[in-house]
Each structure stands twice: as C-alpha cells, then as structure tokens.
C-alpha positions as CSV (number, residue, x, y, z in Angstrom):
1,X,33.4,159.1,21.6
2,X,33.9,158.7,18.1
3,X,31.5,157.6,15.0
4,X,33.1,155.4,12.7
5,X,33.4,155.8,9.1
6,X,31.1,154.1,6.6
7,X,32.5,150.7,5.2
8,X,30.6,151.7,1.9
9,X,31.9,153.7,-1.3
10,X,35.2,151.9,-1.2
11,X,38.6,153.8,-0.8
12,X,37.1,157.2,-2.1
13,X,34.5,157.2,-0.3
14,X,36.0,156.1,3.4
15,X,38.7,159.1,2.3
16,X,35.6,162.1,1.8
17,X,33.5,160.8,5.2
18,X,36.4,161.0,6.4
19,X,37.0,164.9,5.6
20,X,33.8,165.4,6.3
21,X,34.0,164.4,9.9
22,X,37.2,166.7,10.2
23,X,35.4,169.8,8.7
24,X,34.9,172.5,11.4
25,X,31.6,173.8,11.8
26,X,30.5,177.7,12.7
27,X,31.2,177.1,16.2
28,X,34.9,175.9,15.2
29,X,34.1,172.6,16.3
30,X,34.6,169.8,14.0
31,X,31.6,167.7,12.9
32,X,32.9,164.3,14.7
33,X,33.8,166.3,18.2
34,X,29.6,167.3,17.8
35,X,28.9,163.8,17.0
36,X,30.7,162.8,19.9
37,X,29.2,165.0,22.4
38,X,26.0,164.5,21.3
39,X,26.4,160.9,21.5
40,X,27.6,161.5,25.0
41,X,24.4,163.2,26.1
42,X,22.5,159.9,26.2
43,X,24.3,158.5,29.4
44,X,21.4,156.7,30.8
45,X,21.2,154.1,27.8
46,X,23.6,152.5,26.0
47,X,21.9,150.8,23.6
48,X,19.7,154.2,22.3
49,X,23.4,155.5,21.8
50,X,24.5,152.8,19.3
51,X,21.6,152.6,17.6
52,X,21.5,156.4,16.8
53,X,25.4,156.2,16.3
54,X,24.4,153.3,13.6
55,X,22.1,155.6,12.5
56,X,23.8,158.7,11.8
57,X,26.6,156.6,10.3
58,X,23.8,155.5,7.5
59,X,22.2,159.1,7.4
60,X,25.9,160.4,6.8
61,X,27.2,158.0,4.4
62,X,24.1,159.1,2.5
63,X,25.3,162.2,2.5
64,X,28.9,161.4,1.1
65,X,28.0,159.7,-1.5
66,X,25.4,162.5,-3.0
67,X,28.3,165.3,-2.4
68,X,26.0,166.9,0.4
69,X,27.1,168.9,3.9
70,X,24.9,167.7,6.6
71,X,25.0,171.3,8.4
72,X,23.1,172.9,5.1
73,X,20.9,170.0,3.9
74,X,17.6,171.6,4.3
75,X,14.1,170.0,4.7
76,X,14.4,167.8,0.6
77,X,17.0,166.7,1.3
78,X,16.3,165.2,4.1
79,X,13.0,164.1,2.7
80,X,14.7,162.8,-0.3
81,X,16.7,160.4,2.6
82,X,13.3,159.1,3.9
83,X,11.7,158.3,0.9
84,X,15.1,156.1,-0.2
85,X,15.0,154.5,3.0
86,X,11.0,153.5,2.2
87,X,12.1,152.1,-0.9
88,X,15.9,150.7,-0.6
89,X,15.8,146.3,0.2
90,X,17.8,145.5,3.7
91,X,20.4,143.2,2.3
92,X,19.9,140.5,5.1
93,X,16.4,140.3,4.7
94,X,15.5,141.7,1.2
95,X,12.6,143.6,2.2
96,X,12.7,147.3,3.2
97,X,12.8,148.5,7.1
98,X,10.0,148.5,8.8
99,X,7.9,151.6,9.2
100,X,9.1,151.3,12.7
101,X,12.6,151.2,11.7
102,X,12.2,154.0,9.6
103,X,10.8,156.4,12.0
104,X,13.5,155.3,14.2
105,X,16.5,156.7,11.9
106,X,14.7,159.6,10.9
107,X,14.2,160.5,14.9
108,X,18.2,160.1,15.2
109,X,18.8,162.4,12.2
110,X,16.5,164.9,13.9
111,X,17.8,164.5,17.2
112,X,21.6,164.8,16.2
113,X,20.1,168.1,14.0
114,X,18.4,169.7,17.6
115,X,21.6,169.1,19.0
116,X,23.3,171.2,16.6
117,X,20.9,174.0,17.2
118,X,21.4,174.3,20.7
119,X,25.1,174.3,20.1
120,X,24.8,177.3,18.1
121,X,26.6,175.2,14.6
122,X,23.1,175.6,12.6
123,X,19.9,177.9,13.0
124,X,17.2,175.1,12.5
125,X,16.8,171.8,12.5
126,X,15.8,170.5,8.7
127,X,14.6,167.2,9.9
128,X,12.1,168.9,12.1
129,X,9.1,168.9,9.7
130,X,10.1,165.8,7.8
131,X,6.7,163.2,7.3
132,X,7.4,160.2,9.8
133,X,6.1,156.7,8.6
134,X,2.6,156.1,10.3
135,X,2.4,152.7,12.1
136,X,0.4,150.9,14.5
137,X,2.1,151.4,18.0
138,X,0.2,148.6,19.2
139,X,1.5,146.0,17.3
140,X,4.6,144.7,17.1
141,X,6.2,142.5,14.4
142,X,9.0,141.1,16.6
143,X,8.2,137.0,16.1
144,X,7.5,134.8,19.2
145,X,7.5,130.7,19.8
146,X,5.2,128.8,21.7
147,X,6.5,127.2,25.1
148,X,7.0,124.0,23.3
149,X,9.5,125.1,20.6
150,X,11.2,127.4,23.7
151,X,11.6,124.2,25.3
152,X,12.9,122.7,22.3
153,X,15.4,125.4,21.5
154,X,16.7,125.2,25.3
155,X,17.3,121.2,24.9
156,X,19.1,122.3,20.8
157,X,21.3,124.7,22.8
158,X,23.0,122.4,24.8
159,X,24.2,120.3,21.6
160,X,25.4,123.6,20.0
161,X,28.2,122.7,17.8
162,X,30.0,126.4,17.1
163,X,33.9,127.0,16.9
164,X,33.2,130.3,18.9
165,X,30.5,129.5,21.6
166,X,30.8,126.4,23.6
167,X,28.0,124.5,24.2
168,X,27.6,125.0,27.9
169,X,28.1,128.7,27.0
170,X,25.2,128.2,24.3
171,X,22.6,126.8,27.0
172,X,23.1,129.5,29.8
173,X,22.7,132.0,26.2
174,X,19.3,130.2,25.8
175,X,18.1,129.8,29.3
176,X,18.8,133.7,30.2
177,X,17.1,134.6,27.2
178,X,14.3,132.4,27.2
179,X,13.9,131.8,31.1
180,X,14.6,135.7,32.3
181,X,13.8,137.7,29.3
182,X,17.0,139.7,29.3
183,X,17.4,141.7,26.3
184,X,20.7,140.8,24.4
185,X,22.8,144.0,25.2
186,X,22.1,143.2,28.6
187,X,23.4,139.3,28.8
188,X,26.4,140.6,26.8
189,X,27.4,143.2,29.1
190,X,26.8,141.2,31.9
191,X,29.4,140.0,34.2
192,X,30.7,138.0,36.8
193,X,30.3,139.9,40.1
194,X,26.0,140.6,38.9
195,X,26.1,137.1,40.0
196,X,25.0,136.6,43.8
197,X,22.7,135.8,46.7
198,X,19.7,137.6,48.2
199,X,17.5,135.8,50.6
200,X,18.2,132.1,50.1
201,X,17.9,132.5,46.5
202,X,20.6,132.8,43.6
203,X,20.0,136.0,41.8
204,X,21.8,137.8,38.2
205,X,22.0,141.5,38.6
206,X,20.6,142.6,35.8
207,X,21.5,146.6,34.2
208,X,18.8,147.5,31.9
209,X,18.1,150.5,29.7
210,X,17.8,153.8,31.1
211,X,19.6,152.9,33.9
212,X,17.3,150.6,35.3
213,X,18.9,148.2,37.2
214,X,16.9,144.8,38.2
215,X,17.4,141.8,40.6
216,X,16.1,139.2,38.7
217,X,16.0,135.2,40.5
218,X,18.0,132.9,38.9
219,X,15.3,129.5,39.1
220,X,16.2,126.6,40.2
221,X,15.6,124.7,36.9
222,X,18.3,127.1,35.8
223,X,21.3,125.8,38.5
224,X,21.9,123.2,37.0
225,X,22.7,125.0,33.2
226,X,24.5,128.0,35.3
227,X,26.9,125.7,37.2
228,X,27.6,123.6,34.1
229,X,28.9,126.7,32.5
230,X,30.7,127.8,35.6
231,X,32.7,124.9,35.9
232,X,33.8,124.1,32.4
233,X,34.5,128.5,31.5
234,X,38.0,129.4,30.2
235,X,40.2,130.5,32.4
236,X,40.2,134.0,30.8
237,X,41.3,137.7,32.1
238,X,37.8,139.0,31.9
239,X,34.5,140.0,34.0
240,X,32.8,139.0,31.7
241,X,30.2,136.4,32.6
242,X,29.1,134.8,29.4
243,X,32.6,134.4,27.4
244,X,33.8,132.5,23.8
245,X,36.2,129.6,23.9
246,X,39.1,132.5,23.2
247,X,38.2,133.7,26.5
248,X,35.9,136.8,24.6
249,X,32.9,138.3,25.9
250,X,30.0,136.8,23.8
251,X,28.6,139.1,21.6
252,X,25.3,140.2,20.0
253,X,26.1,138.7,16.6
254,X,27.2,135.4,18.1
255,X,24.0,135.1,20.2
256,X,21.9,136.1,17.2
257,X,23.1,133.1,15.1
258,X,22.5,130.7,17.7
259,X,18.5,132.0,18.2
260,X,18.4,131.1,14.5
261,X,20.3,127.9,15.0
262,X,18.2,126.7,17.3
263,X,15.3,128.0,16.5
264,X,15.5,125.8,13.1
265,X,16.6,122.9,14.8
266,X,13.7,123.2,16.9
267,X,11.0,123.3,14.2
268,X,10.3,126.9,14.3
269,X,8.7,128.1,10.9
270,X,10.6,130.6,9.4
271,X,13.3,130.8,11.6
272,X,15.0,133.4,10.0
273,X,12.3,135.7,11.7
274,X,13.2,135.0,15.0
275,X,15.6,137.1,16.8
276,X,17.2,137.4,20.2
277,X,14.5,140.0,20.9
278,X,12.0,137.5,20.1
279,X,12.8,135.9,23.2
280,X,12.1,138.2,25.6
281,X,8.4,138.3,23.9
282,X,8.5,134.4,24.4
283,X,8.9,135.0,27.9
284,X,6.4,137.8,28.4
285,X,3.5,135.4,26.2
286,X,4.9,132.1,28.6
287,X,4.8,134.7,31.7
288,X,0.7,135.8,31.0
289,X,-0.3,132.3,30.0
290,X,0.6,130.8,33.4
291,X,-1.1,133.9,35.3
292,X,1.8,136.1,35.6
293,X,0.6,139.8,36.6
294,X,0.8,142.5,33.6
295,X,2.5,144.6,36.8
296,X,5.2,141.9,37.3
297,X,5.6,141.2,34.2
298,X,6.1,144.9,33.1
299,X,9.1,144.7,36.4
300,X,10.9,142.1,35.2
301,X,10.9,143.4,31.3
302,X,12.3,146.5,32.7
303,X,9.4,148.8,30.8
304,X,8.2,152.0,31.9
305,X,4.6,151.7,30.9
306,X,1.8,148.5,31.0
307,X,0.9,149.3,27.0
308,X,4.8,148.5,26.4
309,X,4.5,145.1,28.3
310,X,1.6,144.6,26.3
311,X,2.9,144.8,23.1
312,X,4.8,141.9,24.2
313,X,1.5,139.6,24.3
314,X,1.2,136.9,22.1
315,X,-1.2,135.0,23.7
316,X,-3.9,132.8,22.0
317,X,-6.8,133.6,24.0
318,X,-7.5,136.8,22.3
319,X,-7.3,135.0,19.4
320,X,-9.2,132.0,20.0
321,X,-11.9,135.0,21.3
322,X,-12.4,136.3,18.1
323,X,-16.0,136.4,16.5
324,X,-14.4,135.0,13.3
325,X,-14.4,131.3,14.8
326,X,-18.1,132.0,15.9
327,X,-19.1,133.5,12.6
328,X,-17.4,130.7,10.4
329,X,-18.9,128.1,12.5
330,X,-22.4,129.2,11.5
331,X,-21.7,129.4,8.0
332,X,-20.7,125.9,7.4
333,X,-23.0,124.0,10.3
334,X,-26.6,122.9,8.4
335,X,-29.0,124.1,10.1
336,X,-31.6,121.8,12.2
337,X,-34.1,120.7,9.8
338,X,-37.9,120.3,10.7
339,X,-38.5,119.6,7.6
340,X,-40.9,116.2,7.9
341,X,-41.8,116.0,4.2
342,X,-41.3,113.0,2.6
C-alpha cells in the first residue's frame, strides 16, 4: 500500500517527495514501505485509512517544500505545521479547517510518528506534546435540511441532468442517502450481491466502519426508485451496485456534486454547505422527529456510543424550548394596565 506523491511544488517538487519516500530509514526500511505498513495496520476501517493517508500526504508535502526530514523534525516543527494549518484558507471553501479538522491531521501525523517508534526508525514521537485545537465535541457543524427540502431534493434527483450519473442512478444516490443514512464510502463501495431478502422484506447489506456490518430494510417507498435503477443500469463488468453511464462505480466526488445540485434546486440556503454527510444527519433529525429510539437510531447510523448519535440531532424542539423565546416575549408584551385614571 503505497502513498502517493503530492500534486503541489510542480516538477521539482513531485521529483524530492519523491526521494524522500525512497530514503531508508535506521531500520533500512524506506520511508514509503513504513507508510505502507502503517497504513495497513488499520484493517478494520477503510475510510480512517484514506483519510490519514490524505493526511500524511499534506503533513509530508509540507515537509518537502520547507527542505525538512520527517524522521528528525522535532516538537517546532511540528508545531510550526499546526499553527499554518490554523491560519492557511481551504481553497474550496476559503475559510481555514475546522478546529475539528485540524485536530484530525495533527492525530494522523502523531499516529504515523508512534508507529515509527515502535518500529524502532525514531526514538520519540515529536508530535506527541504538540497543542491540539480545543473544540466543542458536542457540536457538530455538519449542515442538515428539514424533511421538506429532503423531500424536495429526492423529487430534483430524479430530473438530474449529468453526463456521468444517470438520472435513475441519481435518485437511488438520493434515496440511500436520505432514506437509509448510509455514509458515502459505504453506497460507493457497495455492490450488487449486499442486495437481498430477509423475512419478506427487501434489505441492502450495508459494511460500515470498523467492520461493522448492518442489514438495513430497504422501504417500500424505495422499490419503486431501486427497480427503476435496476432495469435501465448498463450492462457493465462490475459488482458494483450504483454505477456511471460508462459502466463506473459511482464515486464520492460525483455524489458530492449532486447533494449540492440538488440541494440548490431544492431551495436549500447555502447549499454549498451541505454535504453527503449532511444527509445521514437529515436522516438521524427526520428519524427523532417521528419517535425513532436514540437506541435504534444509534443501530442503524452504525455508531458505537448514544453521545455520537446525538450529535446528529437537529431537531427543533430543543430549540423552540429555549428560555430566549420566553424571555423576549416579556420584553415586548405591555403589561396589563389597571391604570383607571382618566
């Protein structure tokens, strides 16, 4: 398992990453057969795996480009990284990560640096004492959508115009998403054989993170969307359940541009801030609002604690609870007057 080179720094730049990787460490090892096997240890999710890969890449590109060895950067060094990362824009969004985000690659770059240590290439790890961003763990700043503009971006979906994803293709997208609250990883590694039958009822084998693997109903609203799909799919040499008009497995790209899409078409403010992921919090918010148990709810998300699920809530009521609308009702109602005075 190999980690790509960085796009960035041109020619040059690709060239001394590229060096880099190939330079043999203490153990005679070269950095990318470490890389490798350390991105081999997490087995039970894919997903943690490219994201740390993604990760590294970033934290190693850094490195190229200020001339630096990653096996004797110390501690400000690696402090210089997290203080550029506070302060550099994300080019898609113009704003810098998240705190979240942050803490993230900075837990990757320590990770990959503890690996090293117990392989015997370094003595300590330098990212060990590096400050982490603070945030609030209970909040999250994925955006949601009400039921109404879900509903909306399920009826968009099935007039998806798109020279890659068909529209059939584009509604079964929408209705897993929306209607399951599968994360995007998992509809686009999905296949054809997770499809099936368990007690009278169609069901979609769903493999989650961590090697969590769900049975998850597929409802009968959704039969109609699925067969649509099934009849009209290219006749491709794939297992692939959701697939392109080439005959391609969808992707994670492809089924971010059509949340977007649709989520404009639908009305949704901002749509640029809504996200496949924001889905799956559409579903959880839907799930509590009909009566859905936090237990369930927390099965069918695939979480390992409650206080995950809830992080998921977007309901109103706790809003429409707070003492703000009680407090600002009685500062602009007149009080009753007994005043009889002419």
């Amino acid at each position: 398992m190999e980690i790509e080179t960085a796009p960035s720094g041109g020619v040059a730049g690709r060239r001394a990453q590229t060096e880099l990787l190939a330079t043999a460490t203490r153990t005679g090892h070269s950095l990318s057969a470490l890389i490798a096997s350390w991105l081999g240890s997490f087995t039970d999710s894919s997903d943690t795996r490219q994201a740390y890969a993604r990760d590294l890449r970033e934290y190693l590109d850094w490195c190229t480009r200020r001339d630096l060895e990653p096996v004797t950067v110390r501690l400000p060094e690696v402090q210089m990284y997290a203080a550029e990362l506070a302060a550099t824009p994300n080019p898609r969004t113009g704003r810098p990560p998240a705190a979240s985000t942050r803490a993230r690659k900075l837990a990757a770059v320590s990770s990959f640096y503890t690996y090293l240590v117990r392989a015997g290439a370094i003595d300590a790890n330098p990212a060990r004492d590096a400050a982490r961003p603070r945030y609030d763990r209970r909040h999250s700043p994925t955006a949601s959508v009400s039921a109404e503009q879900a509903g909306a971006m399920l009826t968009g979906a099935g007039q998806y115009q798109h020279r890659t994803l068909g529209p059939q293709a584009a509604a079964l997208v929408m209705a897993l998403l929306i209607d399951l609250g599968v994360r995007v990883s998992e509809l686009c590694n999905a296949d054809l054989s997770d499809l099936g039958q368990r007690e009278g009822t169609r069901v979609l084998t769903v493999r989650m993170k961590g090697g969590k693997v769900r049975i998850r109903p597929i409802p009968r609203g959704l039969h109609g969307v699925l067969d649509a799909y099934l009849q009209q799919r290219p006749d491709a040499d794939t297992d692939a359940l959701v697939i392109t008009r080439d005959g391609r497995r969808v992707n994670r790209h492809q089924i971010y541009r059509l949340v977007q899409s649709t989520a404009g078409q639908a009305g949704v403010p901002m749509p640029q801030r809504i996200t496949p992921h924001s889905m799956r919090h559409t579903f959880n918010t839907i799930a509590r609002q009909h009566g859905a148990a936090l237990e369930d709810r927390r099965d069918a998300l695939g979480h390992s604690s409650a206080a995950i699920t809830q992080l998921y809530d977007h309901v109103a009521l706790s809003l429409s609870r707070d003492p703000a609308h009680l407090v600002a009702e009685a500062t602009r109602t007149p009080p009753d007057s007994d005043d009889h005075s002419p």
